[in-house]
C-alpha positions in Angstrom: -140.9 -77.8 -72.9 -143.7 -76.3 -71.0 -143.7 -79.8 -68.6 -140.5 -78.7 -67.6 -140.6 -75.0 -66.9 -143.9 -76.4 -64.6 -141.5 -78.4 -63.5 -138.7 -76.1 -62.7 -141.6 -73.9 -61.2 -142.6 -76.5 -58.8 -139.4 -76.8 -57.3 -139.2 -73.0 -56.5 -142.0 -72.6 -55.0 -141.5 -75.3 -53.3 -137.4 -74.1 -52.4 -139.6 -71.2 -51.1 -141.7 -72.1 -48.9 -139.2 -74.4 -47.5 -137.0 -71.3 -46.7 -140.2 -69.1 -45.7 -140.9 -72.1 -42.8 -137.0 -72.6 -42.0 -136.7 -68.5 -41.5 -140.7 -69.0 -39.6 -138.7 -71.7 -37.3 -135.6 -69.9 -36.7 -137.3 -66.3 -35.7 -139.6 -68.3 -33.2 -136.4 -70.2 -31.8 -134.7 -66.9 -31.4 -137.7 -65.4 -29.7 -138.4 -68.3 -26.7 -134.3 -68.1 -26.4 -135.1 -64.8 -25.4 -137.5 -65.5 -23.2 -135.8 -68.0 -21.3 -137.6 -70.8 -23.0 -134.6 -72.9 -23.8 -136.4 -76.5 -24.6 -139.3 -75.1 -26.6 -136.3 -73.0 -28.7 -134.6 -76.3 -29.4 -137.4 -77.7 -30.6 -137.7 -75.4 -33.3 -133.9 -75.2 -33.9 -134.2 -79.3 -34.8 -137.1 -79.0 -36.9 -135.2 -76.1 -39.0 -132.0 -78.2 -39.2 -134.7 -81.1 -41.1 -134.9 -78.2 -43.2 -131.4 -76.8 -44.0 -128.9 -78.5 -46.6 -126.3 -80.2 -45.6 -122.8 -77.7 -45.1 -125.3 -75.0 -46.0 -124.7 -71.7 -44.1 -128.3 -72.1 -42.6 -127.9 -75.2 -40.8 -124.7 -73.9 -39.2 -127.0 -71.4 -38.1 -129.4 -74.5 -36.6 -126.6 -75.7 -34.9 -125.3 -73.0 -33.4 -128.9 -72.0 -32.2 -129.4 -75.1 -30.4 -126.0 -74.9 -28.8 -127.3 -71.5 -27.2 -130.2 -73.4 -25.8 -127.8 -75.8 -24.1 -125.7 -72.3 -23.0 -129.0 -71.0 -21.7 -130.0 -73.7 -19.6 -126.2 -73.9 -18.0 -126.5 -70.7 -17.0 -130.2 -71.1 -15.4 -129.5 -71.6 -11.5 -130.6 -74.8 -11.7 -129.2 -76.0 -14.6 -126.4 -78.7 -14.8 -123.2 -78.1 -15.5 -122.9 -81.1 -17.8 -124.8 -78.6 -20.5 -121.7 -76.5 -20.9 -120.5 -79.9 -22.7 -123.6 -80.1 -24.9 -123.0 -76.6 -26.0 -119.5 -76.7 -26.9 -120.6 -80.5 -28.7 -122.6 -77.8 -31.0 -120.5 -74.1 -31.3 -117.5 -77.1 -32.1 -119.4 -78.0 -35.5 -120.1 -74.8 -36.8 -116.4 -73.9 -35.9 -115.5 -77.2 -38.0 -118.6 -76.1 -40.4 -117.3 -72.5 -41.2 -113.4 -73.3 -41.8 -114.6 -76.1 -44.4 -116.4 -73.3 -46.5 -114.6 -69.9 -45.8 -111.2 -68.7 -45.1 -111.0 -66.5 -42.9 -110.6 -63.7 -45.0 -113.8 -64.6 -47.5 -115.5 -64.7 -44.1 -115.1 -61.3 -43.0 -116.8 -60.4 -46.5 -119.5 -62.5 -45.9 -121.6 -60.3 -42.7 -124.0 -63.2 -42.1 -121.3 -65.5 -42.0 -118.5 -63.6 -39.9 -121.9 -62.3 -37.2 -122.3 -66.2 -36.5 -118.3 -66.7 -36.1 -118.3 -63.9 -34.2 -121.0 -65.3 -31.8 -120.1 -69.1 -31.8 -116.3 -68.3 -31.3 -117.5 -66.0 -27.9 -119.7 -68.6 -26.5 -117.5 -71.2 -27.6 -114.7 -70.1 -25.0 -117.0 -68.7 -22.5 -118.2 -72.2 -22.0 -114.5 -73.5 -21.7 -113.9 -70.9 -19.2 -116.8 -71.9 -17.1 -115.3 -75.3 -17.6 -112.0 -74.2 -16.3 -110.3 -75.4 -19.6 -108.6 -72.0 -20.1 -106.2 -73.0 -22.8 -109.3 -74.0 -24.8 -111.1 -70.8 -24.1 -107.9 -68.7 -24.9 -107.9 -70.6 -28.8 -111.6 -70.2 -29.7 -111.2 -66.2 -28.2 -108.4 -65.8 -30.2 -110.3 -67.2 -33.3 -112.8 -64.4 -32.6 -110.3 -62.0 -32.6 -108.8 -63.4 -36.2 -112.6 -63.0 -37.8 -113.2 -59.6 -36.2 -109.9 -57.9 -34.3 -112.3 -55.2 -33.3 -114.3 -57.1 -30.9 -112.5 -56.1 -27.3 -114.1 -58.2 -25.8 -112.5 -61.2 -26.9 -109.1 -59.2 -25.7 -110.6 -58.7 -22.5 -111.8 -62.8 -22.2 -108.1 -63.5 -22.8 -106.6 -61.5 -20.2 -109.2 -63.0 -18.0 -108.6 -66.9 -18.7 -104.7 -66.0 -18.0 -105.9 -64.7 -14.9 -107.5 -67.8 -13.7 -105.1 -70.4 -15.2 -101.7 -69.8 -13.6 -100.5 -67.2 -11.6 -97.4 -67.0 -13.7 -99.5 -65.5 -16.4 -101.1 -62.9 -14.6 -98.0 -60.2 -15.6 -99.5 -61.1 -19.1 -102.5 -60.0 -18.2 -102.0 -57.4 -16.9 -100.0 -56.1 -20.3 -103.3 -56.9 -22.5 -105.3 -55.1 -20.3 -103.4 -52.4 -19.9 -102.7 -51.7 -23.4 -106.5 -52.3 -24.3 -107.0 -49.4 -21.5 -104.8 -47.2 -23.4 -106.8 -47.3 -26.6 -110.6 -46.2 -27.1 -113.0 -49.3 -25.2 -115.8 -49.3 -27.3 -118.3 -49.6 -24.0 -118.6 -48.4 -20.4 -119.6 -52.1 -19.0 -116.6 -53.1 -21.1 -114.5 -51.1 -19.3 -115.8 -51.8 -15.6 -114.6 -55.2 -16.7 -111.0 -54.4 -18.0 -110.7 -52.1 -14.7 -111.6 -54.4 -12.4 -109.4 -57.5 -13.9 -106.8 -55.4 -13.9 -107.0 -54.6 -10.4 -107.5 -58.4 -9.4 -104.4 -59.3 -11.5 -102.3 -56.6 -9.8 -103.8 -58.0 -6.1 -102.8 -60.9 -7.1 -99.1 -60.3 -8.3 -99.4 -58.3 -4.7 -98.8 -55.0 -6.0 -101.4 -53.6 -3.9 -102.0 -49.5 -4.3 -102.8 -50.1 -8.4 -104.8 -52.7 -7.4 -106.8 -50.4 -5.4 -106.5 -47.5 -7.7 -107.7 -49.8 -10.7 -110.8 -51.3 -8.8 -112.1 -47.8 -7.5 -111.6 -46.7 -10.7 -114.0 -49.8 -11.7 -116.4 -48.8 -9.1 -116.7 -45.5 -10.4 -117.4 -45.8 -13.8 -120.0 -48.7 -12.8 -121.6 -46.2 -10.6 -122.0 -44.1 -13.4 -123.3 -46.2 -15.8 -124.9 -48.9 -13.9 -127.2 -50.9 -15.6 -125.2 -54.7 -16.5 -122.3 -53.1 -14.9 -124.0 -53.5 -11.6 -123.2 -57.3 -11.6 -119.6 -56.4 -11.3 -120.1 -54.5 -8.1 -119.7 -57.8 -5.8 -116.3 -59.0 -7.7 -115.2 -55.0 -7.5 -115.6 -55.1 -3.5 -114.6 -58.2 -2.9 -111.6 -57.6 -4.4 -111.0 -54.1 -2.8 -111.7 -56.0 1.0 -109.1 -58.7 0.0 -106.4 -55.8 -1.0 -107.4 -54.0 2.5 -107.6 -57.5 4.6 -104.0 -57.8 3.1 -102.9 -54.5 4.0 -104.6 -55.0 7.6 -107.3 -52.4 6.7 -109.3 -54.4 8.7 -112.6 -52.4 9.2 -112.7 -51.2 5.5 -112.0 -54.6 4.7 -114.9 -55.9 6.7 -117.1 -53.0 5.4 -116.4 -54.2 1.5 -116.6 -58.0 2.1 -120.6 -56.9 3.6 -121.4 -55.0 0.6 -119.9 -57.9 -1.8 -122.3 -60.3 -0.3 -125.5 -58.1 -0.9 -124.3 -57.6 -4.4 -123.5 -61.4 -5.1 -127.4 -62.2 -3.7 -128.9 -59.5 -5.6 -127.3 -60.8 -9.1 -128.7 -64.4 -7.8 -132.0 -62.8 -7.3 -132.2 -63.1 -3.8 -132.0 -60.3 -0.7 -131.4 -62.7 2.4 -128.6 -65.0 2.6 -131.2 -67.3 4.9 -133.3 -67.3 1.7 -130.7 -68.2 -1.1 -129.1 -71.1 1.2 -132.8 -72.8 1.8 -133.2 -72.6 -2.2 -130.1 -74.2 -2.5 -130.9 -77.0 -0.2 -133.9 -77.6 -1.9 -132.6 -78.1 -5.2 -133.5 -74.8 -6.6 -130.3 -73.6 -7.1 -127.4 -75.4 -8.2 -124.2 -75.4 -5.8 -122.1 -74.3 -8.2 -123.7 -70.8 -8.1 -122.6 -70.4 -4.9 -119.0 -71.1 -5.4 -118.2 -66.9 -5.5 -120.2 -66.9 -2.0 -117.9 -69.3 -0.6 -114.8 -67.0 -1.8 -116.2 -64.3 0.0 -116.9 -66.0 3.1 -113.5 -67.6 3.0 -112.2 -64.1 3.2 -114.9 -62.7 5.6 -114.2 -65.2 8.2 -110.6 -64.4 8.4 -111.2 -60.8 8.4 -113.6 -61.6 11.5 -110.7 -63.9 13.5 -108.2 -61.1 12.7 -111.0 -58.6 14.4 -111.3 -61.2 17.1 -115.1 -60.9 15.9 -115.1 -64.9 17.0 -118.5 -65.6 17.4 -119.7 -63.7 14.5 -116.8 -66.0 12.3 -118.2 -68.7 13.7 -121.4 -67.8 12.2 -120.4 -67.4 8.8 -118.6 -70.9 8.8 -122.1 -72.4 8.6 -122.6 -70.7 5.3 -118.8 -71.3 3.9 -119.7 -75.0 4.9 -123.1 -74.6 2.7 -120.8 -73.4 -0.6 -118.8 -75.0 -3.3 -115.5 -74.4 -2.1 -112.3 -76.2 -2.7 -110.9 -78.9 -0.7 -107.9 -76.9 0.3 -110.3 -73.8 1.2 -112.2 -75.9 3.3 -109.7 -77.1 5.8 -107.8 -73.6 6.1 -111.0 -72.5 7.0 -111.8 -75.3 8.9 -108.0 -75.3 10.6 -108.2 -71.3 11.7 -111.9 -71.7 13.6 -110.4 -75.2 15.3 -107.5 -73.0 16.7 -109.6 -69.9 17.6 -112.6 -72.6 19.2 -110.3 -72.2 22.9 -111.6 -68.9 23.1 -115.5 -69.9 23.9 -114.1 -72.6 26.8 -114.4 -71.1 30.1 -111.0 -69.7 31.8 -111.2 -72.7 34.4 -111.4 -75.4 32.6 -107.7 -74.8 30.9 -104.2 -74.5 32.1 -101.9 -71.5 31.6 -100.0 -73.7 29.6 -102.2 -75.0 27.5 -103.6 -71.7 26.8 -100.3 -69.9 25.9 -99.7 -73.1 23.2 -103.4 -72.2 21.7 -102.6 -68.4 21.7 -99.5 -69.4 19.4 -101.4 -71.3 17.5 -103.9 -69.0 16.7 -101.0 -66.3 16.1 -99.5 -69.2 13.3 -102.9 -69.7 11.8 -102.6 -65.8 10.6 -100.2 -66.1 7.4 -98.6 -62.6 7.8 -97.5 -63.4 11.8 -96.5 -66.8 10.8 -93.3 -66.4 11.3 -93.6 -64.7 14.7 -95.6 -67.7 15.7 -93.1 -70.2 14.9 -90.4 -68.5 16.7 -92.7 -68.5 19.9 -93.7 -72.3 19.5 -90.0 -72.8 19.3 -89.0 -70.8 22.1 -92.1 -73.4 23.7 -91.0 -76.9 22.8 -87.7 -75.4 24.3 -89.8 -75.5 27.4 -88.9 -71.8 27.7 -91.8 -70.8 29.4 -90.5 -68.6 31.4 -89.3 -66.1 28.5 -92.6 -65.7 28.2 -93.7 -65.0 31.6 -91.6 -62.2 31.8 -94.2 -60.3 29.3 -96.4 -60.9 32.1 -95.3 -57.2 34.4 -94.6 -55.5 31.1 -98.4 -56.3 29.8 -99.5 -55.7 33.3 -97.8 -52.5 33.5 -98.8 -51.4 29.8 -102.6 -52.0 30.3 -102.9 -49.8 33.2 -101.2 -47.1 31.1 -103.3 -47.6 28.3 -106.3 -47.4 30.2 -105.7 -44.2 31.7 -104.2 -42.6 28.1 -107.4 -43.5 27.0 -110.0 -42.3 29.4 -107.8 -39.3 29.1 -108.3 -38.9 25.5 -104.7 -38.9 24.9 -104.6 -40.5 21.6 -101.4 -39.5 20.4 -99.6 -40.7 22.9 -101.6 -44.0 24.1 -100.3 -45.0 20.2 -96.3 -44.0 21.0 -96.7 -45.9 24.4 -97.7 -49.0 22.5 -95.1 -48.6 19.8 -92.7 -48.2 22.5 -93.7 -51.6 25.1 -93.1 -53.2 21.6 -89.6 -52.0 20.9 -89.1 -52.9 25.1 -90.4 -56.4 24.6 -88.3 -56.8 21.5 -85.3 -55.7 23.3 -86.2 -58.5 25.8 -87.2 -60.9 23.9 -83.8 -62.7 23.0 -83.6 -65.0 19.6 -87.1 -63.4 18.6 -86.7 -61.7 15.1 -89.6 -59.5 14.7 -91.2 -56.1 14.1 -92.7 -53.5 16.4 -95.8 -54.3 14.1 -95.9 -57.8 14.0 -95.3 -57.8 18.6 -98.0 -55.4 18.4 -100.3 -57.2 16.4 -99.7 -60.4 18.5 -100.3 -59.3 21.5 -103.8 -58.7 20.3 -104.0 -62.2 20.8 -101.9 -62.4 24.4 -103.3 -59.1 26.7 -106.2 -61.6 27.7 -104.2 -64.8 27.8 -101.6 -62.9 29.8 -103.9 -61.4 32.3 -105.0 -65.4 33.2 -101.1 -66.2 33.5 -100.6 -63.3 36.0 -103.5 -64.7 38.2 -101.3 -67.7 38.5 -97.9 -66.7 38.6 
């Protein structure tokens, strides 16, 4: 009798010190995961799993431990994105661990238990997101939501994967974020995010003044509270110079996309562009991190060729050309500085002709006056020149008019003498269906080509 109770003894202290050393291995793990130290925290995440029974609550703790040291090292700026894969390998066996011992129900009772659902679920769609597999990211988000239907955030990473997955969806979005706006957020960085989805979902389904209202509103509150909320500043502005670019804001536009780009640096730890594309060619910086870099500059560009800021565009294609960008990114980017490149040739060296068909091209390479610049390549291949030429005296006879409005301060009316040339040229401008805007705009593009075409003519 007293053999066994030694015995039974034995094996609790030994039970013991086998849980003192798993706890020992886990707090250490947790610790260097904290401090960036994502191998080392592996290390002692495999050792504790040695340690932990098999379907036991504490080794789908090990697991989902080591899957945050593969999350970890995805997100390091020079980290793979192949680890994404390794760390959903992991969150997807303590998903498969925990529905084998609770429902969901006896889960929520357990605190240990529904903390690591909780945690596994979130990082579990974050990396499909970051993966682009948004349908997958929506299912383990909405698993969150069935363990804990407090936790906003998983509403908010919803409305966020709809976003990115198909335009169709973004009306959806915009209904879940709204509704979670109506209701007590639980956290000021919390709701800079909501706000400023919800203002790139309503840009993007083009309903342009709640776009702006909803990102200034972002802005604000992430002024207030900065801190984490500061890394949304560079989405916030760029988003707010696309709504203006659209809108032909041009110089606030201009003004945001500037700002976006210091922003989107400082979060990568860098203050010179110069600094962050020679890390990136070394290898110390994955490409992938600058994919939002290459949004912006896509944007930038086209706010600089709409400014007819031509050289300075042609300066930021060499960092576009430097980013991850899509294929399809690339050669509208790539298309718009081809047709703009005529500018830089000298005068001489091209005919009138030649020059009026690259002044409608650049005109077609604009996607609002794309229309206008069909018509006037049709009205080309027509071999119509000469309904063109007759802008020739009206621009001639505008600019002097301008010129003297303006140097006598006349402001007011050098505005109703433009707006009026455009309703004269539209009047004489036969099978042209247009706007007094849209002539206006184009001829931003034709005063100096015109002037060359007068010499001639």
């Amino acid at each position: 009798m007293k053999g066994k109770r030694t015995e039974r003894g034995k094996r609790k202290r030994f039970k013991e010190r086998m849980e003192r050393e798993f706890q020992i291995l886990i707090e250490t793990a947790e610790n260097l995961l904290l401090k960036g130290e994502s191998e080392k925290a592996r290390g002692n995440c495999e050792r504790a799993l040695e340690l932990a029974r098999k379907g036991s609550l504490e080794r789908l703790i090990c697991l989902y431990d080591i899957g945050a040291t593969f999350y970890q090292q995805a997100r390091d700026p020079r980290g793979e994105i192949s680890f994404y894969e390794k760390a959903i390998e992991y969150f997807e066996q303590v998903k498969t661990g925990l529905r084998r011992r609770y429902n969901w129900q006896s889960l929520r009772s357990n605190k240990i238990a529904q903390r690591l659902a909780v945690k596994d679920f979130y990082y579990l769609g974050t990396s499909y997101f970051f993966l682009e597999r948004y349908d997958k990211a929506i299912e383990a988000f909405k698993l969150l939501l069935s363990v804990d239907p407090n936790y906003q955030e998983g509403t908010v990473r919803i409305a966020q994967c709809l976003i990115h997955k198909d335009q169709s969806e973004t009306r959806k979005a915009i209904e879940i974020l709204n509704t979670l706006l109506r209701s007590e957020v639980s956290n000021q960085y919390l709701l800079v995010i909501s706000w400023a989805l919800l203002g790139q979902a309503y840009s993007l389904t083009e309903q342009l003044e709640k776009a702006e209202k909803a990102l200034r509103e972002a802005e604000r509150i992430a002024t207030e509270v900065k801190g984490q909320a500061e890394e949304v500043f560079s989405r916030i502005h760029f988003y707010l110079s696309d709504v203006y670019f659209v809108q032909g804001r041009l110089r606030e536009a201009l003004m945001y996309i500037q700002e976006a780009e210091k922003e989107e640096l400082k979060n990568l730890g860098y203050q010179r562009r110069e600094e962050f594309f020679q890390a990136v060619e070394k290898g110390e910086i994955h490409k992938r991190f600058t994919r939002n870099l290459g949004n912006f500059y896509h944007l930038w560009i086209r706010i600089l060729v709409r400014l007819h800021l031509f050289e300075e565009a042609r300066e930021k294609m060499k960092y576009f050309q430097a980013c991850d960008v899509s294929e399809d990114a690339r050669e509208e980017i790539e298309d718009l500085i081809e047709k703009t490149r005529w500018i830089f040739t000298p005068t001489r060296e091209i005919q009138p002709r030649e020059r009026l068909i690259k002044a409608i091209l650049a005109v077609e390479s604009q996607k609002h006056l794309r229309r206008i610049g069909k018509a006037l390549s049709k009205v080309l291949k027509e071999k119509k020149e000469e309904v063109l030429m007759k802008m020739i005296p009206e621009v001639s006879k505008m600019r002097k008019e301008l010129e003297r409005l303006k140097e006598q301060g006349e402001i007011e009316r050098l505005r109703e003498t433009r707006e009026d040339f455009a309703k004269r040229l539209i009047a004489n401008f036969p099978g042209l269906e247009t706007t007094k805007e849209e002539v206006l705009e184009v001829l931003e593009y034709f005063e100096y080509l015109l002037e060359e075409l007068e010499k001639r003519y």
